[in-house]
C-alpha positions in Angstrom: 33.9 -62.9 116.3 30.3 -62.5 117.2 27.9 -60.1 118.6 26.6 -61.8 121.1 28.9 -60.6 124.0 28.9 -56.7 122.9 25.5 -55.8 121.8 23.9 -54.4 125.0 20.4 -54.5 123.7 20.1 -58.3 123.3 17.4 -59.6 125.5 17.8 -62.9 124.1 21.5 -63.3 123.9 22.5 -66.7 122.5 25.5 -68.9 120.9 27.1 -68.4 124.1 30.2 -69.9 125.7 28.8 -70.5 128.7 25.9 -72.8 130.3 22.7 -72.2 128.1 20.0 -71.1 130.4 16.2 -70.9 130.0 15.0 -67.2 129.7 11.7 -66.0 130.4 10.5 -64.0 127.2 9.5 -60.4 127.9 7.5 -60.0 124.8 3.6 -60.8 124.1 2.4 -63.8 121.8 -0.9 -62.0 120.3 -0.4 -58.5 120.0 -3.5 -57.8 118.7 -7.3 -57.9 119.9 -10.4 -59.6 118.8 -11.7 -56.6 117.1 -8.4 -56.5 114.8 -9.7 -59.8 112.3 -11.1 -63.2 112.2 -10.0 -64.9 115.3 -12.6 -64.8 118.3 -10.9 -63.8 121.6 -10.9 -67.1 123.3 -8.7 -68.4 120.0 -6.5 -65.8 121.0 -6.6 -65.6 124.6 -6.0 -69.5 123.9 -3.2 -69.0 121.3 -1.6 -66.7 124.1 -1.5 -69.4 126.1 -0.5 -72.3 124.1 1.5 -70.8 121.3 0.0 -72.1 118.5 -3.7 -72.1 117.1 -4.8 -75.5 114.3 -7.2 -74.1 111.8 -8.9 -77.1 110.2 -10.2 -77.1 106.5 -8.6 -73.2 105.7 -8.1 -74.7 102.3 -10.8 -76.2 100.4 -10.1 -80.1 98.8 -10.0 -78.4 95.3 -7.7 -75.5 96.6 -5.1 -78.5 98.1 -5.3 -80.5 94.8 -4.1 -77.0 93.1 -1.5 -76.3 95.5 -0.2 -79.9 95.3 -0.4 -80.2 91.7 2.0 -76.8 92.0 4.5 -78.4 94.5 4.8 -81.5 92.0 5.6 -78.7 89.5 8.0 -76.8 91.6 9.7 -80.1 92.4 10.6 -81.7 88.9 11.2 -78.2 87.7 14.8 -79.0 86.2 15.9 -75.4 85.6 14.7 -74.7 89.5 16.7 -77.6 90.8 19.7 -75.8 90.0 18.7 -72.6 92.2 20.5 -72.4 95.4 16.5 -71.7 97.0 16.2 -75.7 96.2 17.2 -77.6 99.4 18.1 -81.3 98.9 17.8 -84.2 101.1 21.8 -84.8 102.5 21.4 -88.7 101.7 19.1 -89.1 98.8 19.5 -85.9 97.3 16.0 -85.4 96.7 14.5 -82.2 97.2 13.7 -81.3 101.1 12.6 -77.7 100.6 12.7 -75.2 97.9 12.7 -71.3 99.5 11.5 -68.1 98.9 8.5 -70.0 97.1 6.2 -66.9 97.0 8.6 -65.5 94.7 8.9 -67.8 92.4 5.3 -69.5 92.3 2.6 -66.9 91.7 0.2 -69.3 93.1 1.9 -68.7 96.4 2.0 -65.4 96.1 -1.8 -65.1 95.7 -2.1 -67.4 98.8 0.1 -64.9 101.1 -2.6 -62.1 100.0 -5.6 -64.4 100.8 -7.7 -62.8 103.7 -7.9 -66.2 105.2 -4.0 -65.7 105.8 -3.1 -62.0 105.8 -5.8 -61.2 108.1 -4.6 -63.6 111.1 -0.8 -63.0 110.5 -2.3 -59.5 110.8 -3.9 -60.0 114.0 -1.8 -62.0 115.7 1.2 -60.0 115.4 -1.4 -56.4 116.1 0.5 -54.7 112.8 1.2 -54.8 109.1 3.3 -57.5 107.8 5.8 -58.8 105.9 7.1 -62.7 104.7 10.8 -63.0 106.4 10.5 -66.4 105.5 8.2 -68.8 102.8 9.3 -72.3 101.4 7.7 -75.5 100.5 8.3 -78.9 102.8 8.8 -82.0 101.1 8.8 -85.5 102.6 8.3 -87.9 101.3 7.2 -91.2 101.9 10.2 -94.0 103.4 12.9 -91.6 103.0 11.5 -88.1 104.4 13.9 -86.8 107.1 12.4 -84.6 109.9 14.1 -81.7 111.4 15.4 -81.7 115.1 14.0 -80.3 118.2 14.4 -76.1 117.7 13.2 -72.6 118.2 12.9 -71.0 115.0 13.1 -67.6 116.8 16.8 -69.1 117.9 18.0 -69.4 114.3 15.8 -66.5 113.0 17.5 -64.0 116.5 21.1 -65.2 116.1 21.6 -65.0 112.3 19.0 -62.9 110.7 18.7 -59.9 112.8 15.5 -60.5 114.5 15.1 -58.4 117.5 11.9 -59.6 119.5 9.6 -63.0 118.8 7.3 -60.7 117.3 6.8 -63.1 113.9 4.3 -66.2 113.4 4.6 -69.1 111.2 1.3 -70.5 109.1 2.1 -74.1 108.3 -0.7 -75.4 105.7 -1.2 -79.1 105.2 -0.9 -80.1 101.5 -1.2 -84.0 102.8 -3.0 -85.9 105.6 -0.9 -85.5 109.0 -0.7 -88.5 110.6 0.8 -89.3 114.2 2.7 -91.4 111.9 4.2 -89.9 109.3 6.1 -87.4 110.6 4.0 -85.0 111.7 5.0 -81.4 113.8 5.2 -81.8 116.8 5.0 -78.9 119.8 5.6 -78.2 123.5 2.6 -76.5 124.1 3.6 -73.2 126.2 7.2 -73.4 125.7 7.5 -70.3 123.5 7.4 -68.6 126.9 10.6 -70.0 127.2 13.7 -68.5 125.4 16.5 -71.7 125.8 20.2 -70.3 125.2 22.1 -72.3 122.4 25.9 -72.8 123.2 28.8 -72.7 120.5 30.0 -70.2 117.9 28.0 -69.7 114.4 29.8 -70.8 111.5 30.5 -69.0 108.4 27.3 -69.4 105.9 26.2 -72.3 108.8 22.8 -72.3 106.4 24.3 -74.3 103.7 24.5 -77.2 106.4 21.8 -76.1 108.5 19.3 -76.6 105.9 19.2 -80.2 105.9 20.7 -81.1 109.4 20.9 -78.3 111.9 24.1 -78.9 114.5 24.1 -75.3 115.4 21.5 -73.7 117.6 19.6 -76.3 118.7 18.9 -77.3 122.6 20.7 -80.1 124.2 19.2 -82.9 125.3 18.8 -82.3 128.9 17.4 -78.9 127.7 15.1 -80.9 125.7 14.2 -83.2 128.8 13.7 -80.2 131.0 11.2 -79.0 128.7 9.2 -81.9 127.7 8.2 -82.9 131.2 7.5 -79.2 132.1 5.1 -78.3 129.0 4.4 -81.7 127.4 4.4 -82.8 123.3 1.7 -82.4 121.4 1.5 -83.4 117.6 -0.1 -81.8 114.4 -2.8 -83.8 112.9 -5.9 -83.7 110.8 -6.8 -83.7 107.2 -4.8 -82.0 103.9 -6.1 -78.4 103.8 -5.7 -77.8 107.7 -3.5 -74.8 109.2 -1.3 -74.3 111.7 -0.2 -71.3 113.5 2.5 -71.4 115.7 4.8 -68.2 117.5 8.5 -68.3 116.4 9.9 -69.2 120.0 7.8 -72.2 120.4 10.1 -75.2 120.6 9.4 -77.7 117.9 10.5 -80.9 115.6 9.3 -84.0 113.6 10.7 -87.4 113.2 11.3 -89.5 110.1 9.1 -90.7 108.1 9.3 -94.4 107.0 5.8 -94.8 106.1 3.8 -94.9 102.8 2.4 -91.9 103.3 4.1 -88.7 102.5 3.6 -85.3 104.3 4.5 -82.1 102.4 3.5 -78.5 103.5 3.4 -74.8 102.5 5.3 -72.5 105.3 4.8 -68.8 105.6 6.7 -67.2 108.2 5.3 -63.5 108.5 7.3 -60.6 110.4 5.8 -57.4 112.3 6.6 -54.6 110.0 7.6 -53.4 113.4 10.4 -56.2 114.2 12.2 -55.1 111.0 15.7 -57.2 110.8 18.9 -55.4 112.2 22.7 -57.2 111.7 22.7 -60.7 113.6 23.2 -61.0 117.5 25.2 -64.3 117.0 26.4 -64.4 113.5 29.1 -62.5 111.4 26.6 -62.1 108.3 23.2 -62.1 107.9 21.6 -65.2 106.3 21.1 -64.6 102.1 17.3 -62.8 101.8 15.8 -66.0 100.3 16.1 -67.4 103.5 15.2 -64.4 105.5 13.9 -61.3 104.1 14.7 -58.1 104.7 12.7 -55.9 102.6 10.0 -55.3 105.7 7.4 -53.5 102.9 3.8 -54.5 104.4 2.2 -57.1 102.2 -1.1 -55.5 100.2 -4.1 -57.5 98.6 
Protein backbone atom coordinates (compact mmCIF):
# COMPACT_ATOMS: atom_id res chain seq x y z
CA UNK A 1 0.00 0.00 0.00
CA UNK A 2 0.96 3.50 -0.59
CA UNK A 3 0.44 6.91 0.58
CA UNK A 4 -0.42 8.46 -2.25
CA UNK A 5 -4.26 8.20 -1.96
CA UNK A 6 -4.56 9.05 1.93
CA UNK A 7 -2.18 11.77 2.67
CA UNK A 8 -4.30 14.92 2.35
CA UNK A 9 -1.45 17.29 2.19
CA UNK A 10 0.18 16.08 -1.08
CA UNK A 11 0.14 18.79 -3.55
CA UNK A 12 2.07 16.75 -5.84
CA UNK A 13 0.50 13.43 -5.55
CA UNK A 14 1.97 10.81 -7.83
CA UNK A 15 2.40 6.91 -8.64
CA UNK A 16 -1.15 7.07 -9.33
CA UNK A 17 -3.63 4.57 -10.78
CA UNK A 18 -5.14 6.80 -12.89
CA UNK A 19 -4.17 9.11 -16.06
CA UNK A 20 -0.98 11.13 -15.11
CA UNK A 21 -1.71 14.66 -15.46
CA UNK A 22 0.56 17.83 -15.69
CA UNK A 23 0.25 19.93 -12.51
CA UNK A 24 1.05 23.43 -12.21
CA UNK A 25 3.69 23.77 -9.23
CA UNK A 26 2.56 26.22 -6.48
CA UNK A 27 5.98 26.72 -5.10
CA UNK A 28 8.84 29.46 -6.21
CA UNK A 29 12.22 28.42 -8.08
CA UNK A 30 14.55 31.22 -6.29
CA UNK A 31 13.53 31.85 -2.96
CA UNK A 32 16.03 34.18 -2.24
CA UNK A 33 17.03 37.78 -3.43
CA UNK A 34 20.03 39.39 -4.96
CA UNK A 35 21.22 40.73 -1.83
CA UNK A 36 21.26 37.08 -0.28
CA UNK A 37 24.86 35.99 -2.31
CA UNK A 38 26.69 35.94 -5.57
CA UNK A 39 24.20 35.77 -8.22
CA UNK A 40 23.02 39.20 -9.76
CA UNK A 41 19.29 39.48 -10.01
CA UNK A 42 18.86 39.10 -13.72
CA UNK A 43 20.76 35.46 -13.09
CA UNK A 44 18.06 34.91 -10.85
CA UNK A 45 15.09 36.53 -12.22
CA UNK A 46 16.55 34.34 -15.34
CA UNK A 47 16.98 31.09 -13.35
CA UNK A 48 13.27 31.68 -12.25
CA UNK A 49 12.36 31.53 -15.50
CA UNK A 50 14.34 28.86 -17.06
CA UNK A 51 15.05 26.55 -14.23
CA UNK A 52 18.53 26.15 -14.40
CA UNK A 53 21.52 28.69 -14.39
CA UNK A 54 25.37 27.36 -16.39
CA UNK A 55 28.25 28.77 -14.47
CA UNK A 56 31.25 28.46 -16.72
CA UNK A 57 34.88 28.09 -15.37
CA UNK A 58 33.55 27.69 -11.31
CA UNK A 59 36.48 25.37 -11.11
CA UNK A 60 39.85 26.32 -12.12
CA UNK A 61 41.90 23.64 -14.74
CA UNK A 62 44.18 22.70 -11.72
CA UNK A 63 41.05 22.36 -9.33
CA UNK A 64 39.41 19.77 -12.22
CA UNK A 65 42.77 17.87 -12.63
CA UNK A 66 42.52 17.31 -8.65
CA UNK A 67 39.01 16.44 -8.60
CA UNK A 68 39.56 13.99 -11.57
CA UNK A 69 42.59 12.49 -10.30
CA UNK A 70 40.08 11.77 -7.08
CA UNK A 71 37.29 10.19 -9.11
CA UNK A 72 40.03 7.80 -10.76
CA UNK A 73 40.79 7.06 -7.09
CA UNK A 74 37.33 6.62 -5.90
CA UNK A 75 36.72 4.33 -9.00
CA UNK A 76 39.56 1.65 -8.72
CA UNK A 77 39.16 1.78 -5.04
CA UNK A 78 38.74 -2.13 -4.60
CA UNK A 79 37.67 -2.04 -0.87
CA UNK A 80 34.93 0.83 -2.12
CA UNK A 81 33.66 -1.28 -4.92
CA UNK A 82 32.22 -3.56 -2.54
CA UNK A 83 30.08 -0.68 -0.77
CA UNK A 84 26.53 -0.77 -1.67
CA UNK A 85 27.12 3.43 -2.37
CA UNK A 86 29.03 1.97 -5.63
CA UNK A 87 26.53 1.79 -8.55
CA UNK A 88 27.52 -0.43 -11.49
CA UNK A 89 26.76 -0.16 -15.07
CA UNK A 90 23.70 -3.21 -15.60
CA UNK A 91 25.72 -4.60 -18.79
CA UNK A 92 29.42 -3.93 -18.19
CA UNK A 93 29.46 -3.87 -14.71
CA UNK A 94 31.57 -0.92 -14.54
CA UNK A 95 31.01 1.63 -12.17
CA UNK A 96 28.07 4.26 -13.08
CA UNK A 97 27.99 6.22 -9.81
CA UNK A 98 29.38 5.88 -6.41
CA UNK A 99 26.87 7.85 -3.62
CA UNK A 100 27.04 9.71 -0.71
CA UNK A 101 30.72 10.84 -2.13
CA UNK A 102 31.06 13.75 0.29
CA UNK A 103 31.16 11.29 2.95
CA UNK A 104 33.61 9.23 1.90
CA UNK A 105 36.03 11.71 -0.13
CA UNK A 106 37.14 14.58 2.04
CA UNK A 107 37.98 16.42 -1.10
CA UNK A 108 34.27 16.54 -1.71
CA UNK A 109 33.53 17.50 1.40
CA UNK A 110 35.74 20.60 1.19
CA UNK A 111 34.04 21.31 -2.13
CA UNK A 112 30.31 21.28 -0.55
CA UNK A 113 31.80 24.14 1.93
CA UNK A 114 33.38 26.15 -0.90
CA UNK A 115 31.66 29.67 -1.00
CA UNK A 116 31.55 29.27 -4.71
CA UNK A 117 28.98 26.47 -3.95
CA UNK A 118 27.38 26.98 -0.51
CA UNK A 119 26.70 30.48 -1.19
CA UNK A 120 24.34 29.93 -4.41
CA UNK A 121 22.67 26.68 -2.98
CA UNK A 122 22.19 29.27 -0.26
CA UNK A 123 20.62 31.75 -2.32
CA UNK A 124 18.73 30.06 -4.51
CA UNK A 125 16.88 28.08 -2.07
CA UNK A 126 16.52 31.81 0.40
CA UNK A 127 17.72 29.42 3.63
CA UNK A 128 20.41 27.26 5.19
CA UNK A 129 21.06 23.97 3.64
CA UNK A 130 21.72 20.69 3.70
CA UNK A 131 23.19 17.72 0.96
CA UNK A 132 19.98 15.19 0.50
CA UNK A 133 21.79 13.87 -2.23
CA UNK A 134 25.86 13.87 -3.49
CA UNK A 135 27.50 11.21 -5.85
CA UNK A 136 29.97 10.97 -8.59
CA UNK A 137 28.82 10.33 -12.47
CA UNK A 138 30.79 8.14 -14.49
CA UNK A 139 30.64 7.55 -18.20
CA UNK A 140 32.63 6.57 -19.90
CA UNK A 141 33.66 6.57 -23.28
CA UNK A 142 31.74 3.75 -25.95
CA UNK A 143 29.91 2.11 -23.19
CA UNK A 144 28.52 5.13 -20.97
CA UNK A 145 24.75 4.66 -20.53
CA UNK A 146 22.62 7.83 -19.99
CA UNK A 147 19.72 8.10 -17.72
CA UNK A 148 16.07 8.49 -19.11
CA UNK A 149 13.90 11.49 -19.40
CA UNK A 150 12.79 12.35 -15.41
CA UNK A 151 12.01 14.87 -12.69
CA UNK A 152 14.34 14.29 -9.91
CA UNK A 153 11.79 16.05 -7.63
CA UNK A 154 9.33 12.88 -8.87
CA UNK A 155 11.74 10.27 -7.39
CA UNK A 156 13.07 12.53 -4.65
CA UNK A 157 8.67 13.44 -3.67
CA UNK A 158 7.45 9.84 -3.96
CA UNK A 159 10.16 7.91 -2.09
CA UNK A 160 12.20 10.13 0.01
CA UNK A 161 9.81 12.37 1.81
CA UNK A 162 10.26 15.51 0.08
CA UNK A 163 7.46 17.80 0.54
CA UNK A 164 7.89 20.95 -1.80
CA UNK A 165 10.60 21.35 -4.95
CA UNK A 166 12.38 23.53 -2.57
CA UNK A 167 16.06 21.68 -3.40
CA UNK A 168 18.66 22.50 -6.32
CA UNK A 169 21.06 20.28 -7.97
CA UNK A 170 24.89 21.72 -8.85
CA UNK A 171 26.19 19.51 -11.57
CA UNK A 172 30.09 20.29 -12.09
CA UNK A 173 31.87 19.20 -15.22
CA UNK A 174 34.92 17.06 -14.45
CA UNK A 175 35.17 16.50 -18.52
CA UNK A 176 34.45 18.53 -21.69
CA UNK A 177 30.55 18.34 -22.46
CA UNK A 178 29.99 17.88 -25.78
CA UNK A 179 26.55 17.84 -27.78
CA UNK A 180 28.00 14.49 -28.36
CA UNK A 181 28.96 12.68 -25.72
CA UNK A 182 26.14 12.53 -23.78
CA UNK A 183 25.68 15.56 -22.36
CA UNK A 184 22.43 16.77 -19.95
CA UNK A 185 20.01 17.79 -21.52
CA UNK A 186 16.86 20.15 -20.27
CA UNK A 187 13.33 21.45 -21.12
CA UNK A 188 13.90 24.82 -20.33
CA UNK A 189 10.73 25.98 -18.08
CA UNK A 190 9.33 22.70 -17.51
CA UNK A 191 10.10 22.63 -13.76
CA UNK A 192 6.89 24.70 -13.70
CA UNK A 193 5.37 21.64 -14.54
CA UNK A 194 4.81 18.83 -11.99
CA UNK A 195 3.90 15.50 -14.59
CA UNK A 196 2.11 12.67 -12.49
CA UNK A 197 3.92 9.20 -12.80
CA UNK A 198 1.48 6.20 -13.05
CA UNK A 199 2.14 2.66 -11.33
CA UNK A 200 2.85 1.42 -7.83
CA UNK A 201 6.59 1.81 -6.19
CA UNK A 202 8.24 -1.33 -5.67
CA UNK A 203 9.91 -2.58 -2.64
CA UNK A 204 13.66 -1.14 -2.43
CA UNK A 205 12.73 0.11 -6.39
CA UNK A 206 16.40 1.91 -5.93
CA UNK A 207 18.41 -1.15 -6.35
CA UNK A 208 16.97 -1.21 -10.06
CA UNK A 209 16.36 2.34 -10.35
CA UNK A 210 19.92 3.16 -10.06
CA UNK A 211 21.02 1.96 -13.29
CA UNK A 212 17.69 1.88 -15.33
CA UNK A 213 14.74 3.70 -13.89
CA UNK A 214 11.21 1.94 -15.02
CA UNK A 215 9.43 3.59 -12.17
CA UNK A 216 8.54 7.19 -12.07
CA UNK A 217 9.36 8.34 -15.18
CA UNK A 218 6.94 10.17 -17.87
CA UNK A 219 5.56 8.41 -20.76
CA UNK A 220 6.20 9.12 -23.96
CA UNK A 221 3.35 11.26 -25.01
CA UNK A 222 4.09 13.10 -21.64
CA UNK A 223 7.44 13.51 -23.04
CA UNK A 224 6.11 14.69 -26.47
CA UNK A 225 3.74 17.14 -24.88
CA UNK A 226 6.52 18.66 -23.18
CA UNK A 227 9.18 18.96 -25.60
CA UNK A 228 7.20 20.85 -28.19
CA UNK A 229 5.76 23.17 -25.38
CA UNK A 230 9.21 24.15 -23.60
CA UNK A 231 11.84 22.88 -26.08
CA UNK A 232 15.54 20.80 -25.32
CA UNK A 233 18.34 22.40 -24.57
CA UNK A 234 21.73 20.64 -23.83
CA UNK A 235 24.67 21.22 -21.36
CA UNK A 236 27.85 22.21 -22.90
CA UNK A 237 31.17 23.95 -22.44
CA UNK A 238 34.44 23.16 -21.01
CA UNK A 239 35.60 20.72 -17.80
CA UNK A 240 35.27 23.04 -14.71
CA UNK A 241 31.76 24.49 -15.79
CA UNK A 242 28.59 24.29 -13.39
CA UNK A 243 25.25 23.67 -13.74
CA UNK A 244 22.38 24.52 -11.62
CA UNK A 245 19.24 23.20 -12.26
CA UNK A 246 15.72 23.07 -9.79
CA UNK A 247 14.70 19.51 -8.83
CA UNK A 248 11.30 19.47 -10.94
CA UNK A 249 12.93 20.44 -14.07
CA UNK A 250 12.48 17.47 -16.52
CA UNK A 251 15.74 16.14 -17.68
CA UNK A 252 17.93 13.14 -19.38
CA UNK A 253 21.07 12.28 -21.49
CA UNK A 254 21.68 9.75 -24.15
CA UNK A 255 24.43 7.21 -24.63
CA UNK A 256 27.58 7.79 -25.18
CA UNK A 257 29.40 5.89 -28.00
CA UNK A 258 32.09 8.32 -28.46
CA UNK A 259 35.78 8.52 -27.46
CA UNK A 260 35.20 11.02 -25.24
CA UNK A 261 34.04 10.33 -21.76
CA UNK A 262 31.90 12.62 -19.60
CA UNK A 263 32.03 12.25 -15.81
CA UNK A 264 30.59 14.79 -13.24
CA UNK A 265 30.39 15.69 -9.53
CA UNK A 266 26.43 16.06 -8.33
CA UNK A 267 25.41 17.87 -5.24
CA UNK A 268 21.89 17.94 -4.63
CA UNK A 269 21.21 20.52 -1.68
CA UNK A 270 17.81 20.61 0.37
CA UNK A 271 16.20 23.82 2.25
CA UNK A 272 16.74 23.14 5.83
CA UNK A 273 13.20 24.16 5.60
CA UNK A 274 11.88 21.19 3.21
CA UNK A 275 13.21 18.68 5.77
CA UNK A 276 12.19 14.91 4.63
CA UNK A 277 8.85 13.51 6.11
CA UNK A 278 7.78 9.43 5.29
CA UNK A 279 7.35 9.00 1.37
CA UNK A 280 4.05 10.12 -0.49
CA UNK A 281 4.35 7.09 -2.85
CA UNK A 282 6.59 4.53 -1.32
CA UNK A 283 6.32 2.12 1.72
CA UNK A 284 9.96 3.03 2.93
CA UNK A 285 12.00 5.74 2.62
CA UNK A 286 15.13 5.31 0.25
CA UNK A 287 18.54 4.19 2.52
CA UNK A 288 20.26 7.90 3.62
CA UNK A 289 23.11 7.41 1.25
CA UNK A 290 20.81 8.04 -1.40
CA UNK A 291 18.80 10.64 0.33
CA UNK A 292 19.72 12.19 3.48
CA UNK A 293 17.89 12.89 6.21
CA UNK A 294 19.94 14.49 8.70
CA UNK A 295 18.68 18.20 7.60
CA UNK A 296 21.75 19.90 9.95
CA UNK A 297 22.71 23.15 7.87
CA UNK A 298 26.04 22.73 6.18
CA UNK A 299 28.94 25.23 8.02
CA UNK A 300 32.28 26.36 6.44
Amino acid sequence: MTLTDTRVDDGYPTRITGTPAHLPRVHPTVWGTEADGPIDAATLANHETKGYTVVEDMLSVGEVQTYWQELVRLSTDEELAKDERVITEAKTGEVRSIFDVHEISDLIAELVRDPRVLDRARQLLGSEVYIHQSRVNYMPGFKGTGFYWHSDFETWHAEDGMPTPRAVSCSIALTDNYPFNGGLMIMPGSHRTFVQCAGETPEDNYKSSLKDQRVGVPSEDDITKMAAEYGIDQFTGQAGSALWFDSNIMHGSGNNITPYPRSNIFLVFNSVENALEEPFAATAPRPAFIAGRDSTPISR
